[in-house]
C-alpha positions in Angstrom: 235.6 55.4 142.0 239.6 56.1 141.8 239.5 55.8 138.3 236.4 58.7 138.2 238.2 60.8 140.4 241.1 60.8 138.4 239.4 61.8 135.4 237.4 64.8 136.6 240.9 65.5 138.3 242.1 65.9 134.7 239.2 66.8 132.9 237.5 69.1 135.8 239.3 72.4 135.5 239.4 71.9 131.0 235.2 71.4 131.4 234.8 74.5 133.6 236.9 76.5 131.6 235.5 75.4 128.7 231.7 76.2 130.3 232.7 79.3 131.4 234.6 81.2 128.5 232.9 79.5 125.4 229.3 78.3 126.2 228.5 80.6 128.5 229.4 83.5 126.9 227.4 82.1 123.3 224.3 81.6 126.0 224.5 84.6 126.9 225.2 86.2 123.2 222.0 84.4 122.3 220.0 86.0 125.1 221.2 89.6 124.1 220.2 89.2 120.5 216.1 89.4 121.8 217.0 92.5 123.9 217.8 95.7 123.4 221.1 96.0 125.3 223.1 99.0 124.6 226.4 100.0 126.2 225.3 97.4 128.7 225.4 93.5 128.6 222.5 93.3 130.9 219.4 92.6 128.4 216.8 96.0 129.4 214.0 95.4 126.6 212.7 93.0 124.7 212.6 93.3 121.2 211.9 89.6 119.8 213.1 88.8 116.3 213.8 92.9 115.6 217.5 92.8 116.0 217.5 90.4 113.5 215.7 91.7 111.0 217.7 95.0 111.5 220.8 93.2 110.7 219.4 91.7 107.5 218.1 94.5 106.5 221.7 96.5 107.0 222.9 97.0 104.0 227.0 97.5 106.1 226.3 94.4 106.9 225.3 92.4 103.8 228.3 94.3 102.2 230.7 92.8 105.3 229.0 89.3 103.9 230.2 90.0 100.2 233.3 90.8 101.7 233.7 87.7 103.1 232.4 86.2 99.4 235.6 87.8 97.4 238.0 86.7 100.2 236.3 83.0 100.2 236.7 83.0 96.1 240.4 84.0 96.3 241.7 81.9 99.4 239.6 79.1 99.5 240.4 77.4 96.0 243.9 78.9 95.8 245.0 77.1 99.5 243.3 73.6 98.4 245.1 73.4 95.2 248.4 74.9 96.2 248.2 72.4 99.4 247.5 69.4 97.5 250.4 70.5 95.1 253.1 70.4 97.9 251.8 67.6 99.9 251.8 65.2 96.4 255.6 66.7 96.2 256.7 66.3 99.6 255.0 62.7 99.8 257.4 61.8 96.7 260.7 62.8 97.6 262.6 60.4 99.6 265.0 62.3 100.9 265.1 65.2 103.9 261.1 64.6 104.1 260.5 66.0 107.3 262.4 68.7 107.0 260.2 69.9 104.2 257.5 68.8 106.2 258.7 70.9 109.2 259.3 74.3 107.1 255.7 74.7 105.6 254.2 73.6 108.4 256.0 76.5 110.4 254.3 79.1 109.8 250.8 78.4 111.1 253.3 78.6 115.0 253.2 82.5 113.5 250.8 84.8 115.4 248.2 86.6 112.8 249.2 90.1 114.7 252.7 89.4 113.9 252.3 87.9 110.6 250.3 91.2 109.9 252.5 93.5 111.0 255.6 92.3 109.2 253.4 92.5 105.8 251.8 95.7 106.3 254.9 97.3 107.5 258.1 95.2 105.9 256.9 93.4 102.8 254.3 95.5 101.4 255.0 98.8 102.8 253.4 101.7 100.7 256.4 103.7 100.6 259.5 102.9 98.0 261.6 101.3 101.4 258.9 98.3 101.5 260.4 95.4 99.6 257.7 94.4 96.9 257.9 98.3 96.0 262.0 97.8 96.0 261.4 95.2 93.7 259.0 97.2 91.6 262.0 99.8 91.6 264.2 97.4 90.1 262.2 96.9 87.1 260.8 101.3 87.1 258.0 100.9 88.3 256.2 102.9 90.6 255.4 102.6 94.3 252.5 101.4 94.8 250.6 102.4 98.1 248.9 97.9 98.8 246.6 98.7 102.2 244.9 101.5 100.6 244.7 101.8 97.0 241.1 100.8 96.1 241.2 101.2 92.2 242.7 98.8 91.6 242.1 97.1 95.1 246.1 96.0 95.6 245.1 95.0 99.5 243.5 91.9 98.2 247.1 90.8 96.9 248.0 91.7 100.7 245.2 89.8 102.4 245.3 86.9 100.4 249.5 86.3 100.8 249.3 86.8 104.3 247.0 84.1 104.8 248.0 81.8 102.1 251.1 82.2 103.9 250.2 81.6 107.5 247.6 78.1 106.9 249.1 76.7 103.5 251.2 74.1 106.2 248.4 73.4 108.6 246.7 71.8 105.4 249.8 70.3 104.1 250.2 68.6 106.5 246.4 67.0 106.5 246.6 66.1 102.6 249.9 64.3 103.6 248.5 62.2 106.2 245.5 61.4 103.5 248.1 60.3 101.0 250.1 57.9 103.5 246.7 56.0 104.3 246.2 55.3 100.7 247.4 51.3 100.6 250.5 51.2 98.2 248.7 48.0 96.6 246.2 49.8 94.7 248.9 51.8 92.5 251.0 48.6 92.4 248.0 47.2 90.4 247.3 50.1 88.5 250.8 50.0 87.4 250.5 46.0 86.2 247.6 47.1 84.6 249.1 50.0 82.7 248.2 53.1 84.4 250.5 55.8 83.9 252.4 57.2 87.0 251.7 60.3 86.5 247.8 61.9 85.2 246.1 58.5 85.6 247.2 57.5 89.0 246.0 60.6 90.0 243.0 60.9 88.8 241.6 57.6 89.3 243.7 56.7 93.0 244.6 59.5 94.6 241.7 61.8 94.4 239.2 59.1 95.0 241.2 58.5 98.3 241.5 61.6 99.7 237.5 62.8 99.1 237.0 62.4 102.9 240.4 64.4 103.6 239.2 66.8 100.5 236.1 67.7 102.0 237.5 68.4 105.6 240.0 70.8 104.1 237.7 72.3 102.0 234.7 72.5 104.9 237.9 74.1 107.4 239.1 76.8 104.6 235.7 78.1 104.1 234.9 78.0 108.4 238.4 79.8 108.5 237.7 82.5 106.0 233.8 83.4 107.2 236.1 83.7 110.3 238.6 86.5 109.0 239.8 89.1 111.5 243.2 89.5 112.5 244.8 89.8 109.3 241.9 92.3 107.9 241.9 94.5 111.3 245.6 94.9 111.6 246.4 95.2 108.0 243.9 97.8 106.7 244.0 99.5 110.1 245.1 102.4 111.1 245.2 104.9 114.0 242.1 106.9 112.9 239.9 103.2 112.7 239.2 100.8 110.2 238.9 102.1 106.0 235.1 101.7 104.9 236.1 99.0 102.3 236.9 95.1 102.6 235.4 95.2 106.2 234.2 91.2 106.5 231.4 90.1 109.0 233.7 90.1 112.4 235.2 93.4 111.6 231.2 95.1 111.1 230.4 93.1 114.2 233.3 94.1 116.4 232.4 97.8 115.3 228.8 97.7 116.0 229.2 95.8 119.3 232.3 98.0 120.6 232.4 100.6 118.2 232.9 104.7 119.4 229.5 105.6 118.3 227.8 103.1 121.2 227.8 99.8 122.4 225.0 97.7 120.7 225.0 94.7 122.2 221.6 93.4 121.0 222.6 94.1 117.2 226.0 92.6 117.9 225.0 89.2 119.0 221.8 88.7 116.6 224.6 89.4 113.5 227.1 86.7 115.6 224.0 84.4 115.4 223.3 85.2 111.7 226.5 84.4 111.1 226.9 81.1 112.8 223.8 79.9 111.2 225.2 80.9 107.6 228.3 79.1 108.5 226.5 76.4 109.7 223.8 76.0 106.5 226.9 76.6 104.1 229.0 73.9 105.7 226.2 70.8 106.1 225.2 71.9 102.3 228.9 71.8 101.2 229.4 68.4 102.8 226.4 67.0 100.8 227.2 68.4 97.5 230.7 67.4 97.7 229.8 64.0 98.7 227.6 63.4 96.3 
């Protein structure tokens, strides 16, 4: 009986936090998206399954979802690869390993507000004052304006660096805890046997050990990028609202649930529930083609 008081002691005031700010507010999304609840999250009509097919239907919407598509092709592969990269680097060197360790991992401590603002208004700055445009200069080139040239779309460069930037370490850090639980035995005997240490090692150890870390990284970049917000919102945004390009699914959402032209709540939470379920179907089919 002590040992049960201690625990809800502990654990009491995480639960009803946790009950109250995360599943009762997706109860109550899930509610609103059979209503017709506008500028109001009380649900006032019911509307069945007509929010939903509204939202599919939308054709801001399905572009928000190709959106997403672009920014998943770009950051998704380029983050695996370039994670693996370091963390077989970093997991070689014997020397100052957790410092290197320590310095790509620090980022992801970075808030994606800050991180935003320092590109959008240091690095890639549209005037000639913004350094990649003072590098341009160097070489005569012109400036080039990155959050808002469309042809060629130059804030993809922009988006994609920023978050590169910001999870690169988190994942780092998990490819290097896959490679320390490989046994050190297995290369030893692929060494007697004449495996290379370079190519063959790789191929035929290491990836085979780190599927299970693979698909976990891979499963948590695509999650992260159907996820997009911060980085898109205050990068491409200005004082007079967000452009009508590169909007992804939370931006649309956020517009159409709190945007100036009226509060649709109903709308909002049937395209929150569309998009849970597509990152839900996109995940458990992932997992099983990868594993297979």
């Amino acid at each position: 009986m002590r040992h049960g008081r201690a625990f809800w002691l502990f654990v009491g005031p995480f639960a009803v936090g946790l009950l109250v700010f995360v599943y009762v507010p997706i109860g109550w999304s899930l509610l609103l998206s059979f209503f017709d609840a506008r500028n109001t999250v009380t649900p006032t009509s019911f509307v069945g399954l007509r929010n939903y097919a509204d939202m599919l239907t939308d054709a801001p919407f399905l572009r928000s979802l190709g959106t997403f598509s672009v920014f998943a092709v770009f950051i998704v592969p380029l983050t695996f690869v370039l994670a693996l990269a370091l963390a077989l680097l970093v997991n070689q060197i014997s020397f100052m390993k957790a410092f290197f360790r320590s310095v790509f991992f620090l980022p992801t401590a970075c808030s994606y507000v800050v991180a935003s603002l320092v590109w959008k208004l240091s690095i890639f700055n549209g005037v000639r004052f913004g350094l990649a445009n003072t590098v341009l200069g160097w070489f005569g080139a012109e400036p080039i304006a990155w959050t808002v040239s469309t042809s060629p779309p130059w804030y993809w460069l922009v988006l994609v660096t920023l978050r590169l930037w910001l999870q690169l370490g988190f994942y780092l850090i998990l490819f290097i805890a896959g490679l320390q639980r490989i046994p050190q035995h297995l290369y030893e005997a692929a060494w007697i046997d004449g495996a290379s240490r370079g190519w063959q090692t790789l191929r035929y150890i290491t990836l085979p050990q780190l599927r299970t870390t693979s698909i976990a990284v891979l499963l948590l970049l695509l999650i992260a990028a159907y996820q997009a917000f911060d980085e898109f919102y205050n990068v491409l945004g200005t004082d007079r609202g967000y452009p009508p390009f590169a909007r992804p699914p939370l931006i649309y959402l956020y517009y159409t649930a709190l945007g100036s032209g009226g509060q649709d709540f109903g709308h909002g939470s049937a395209g929150a529930v569309i998009l849970t379920l597509l990152i839900a179907g996109v995940t458990l089919l992932q997992g099983k083609v990868i594993t297979r």
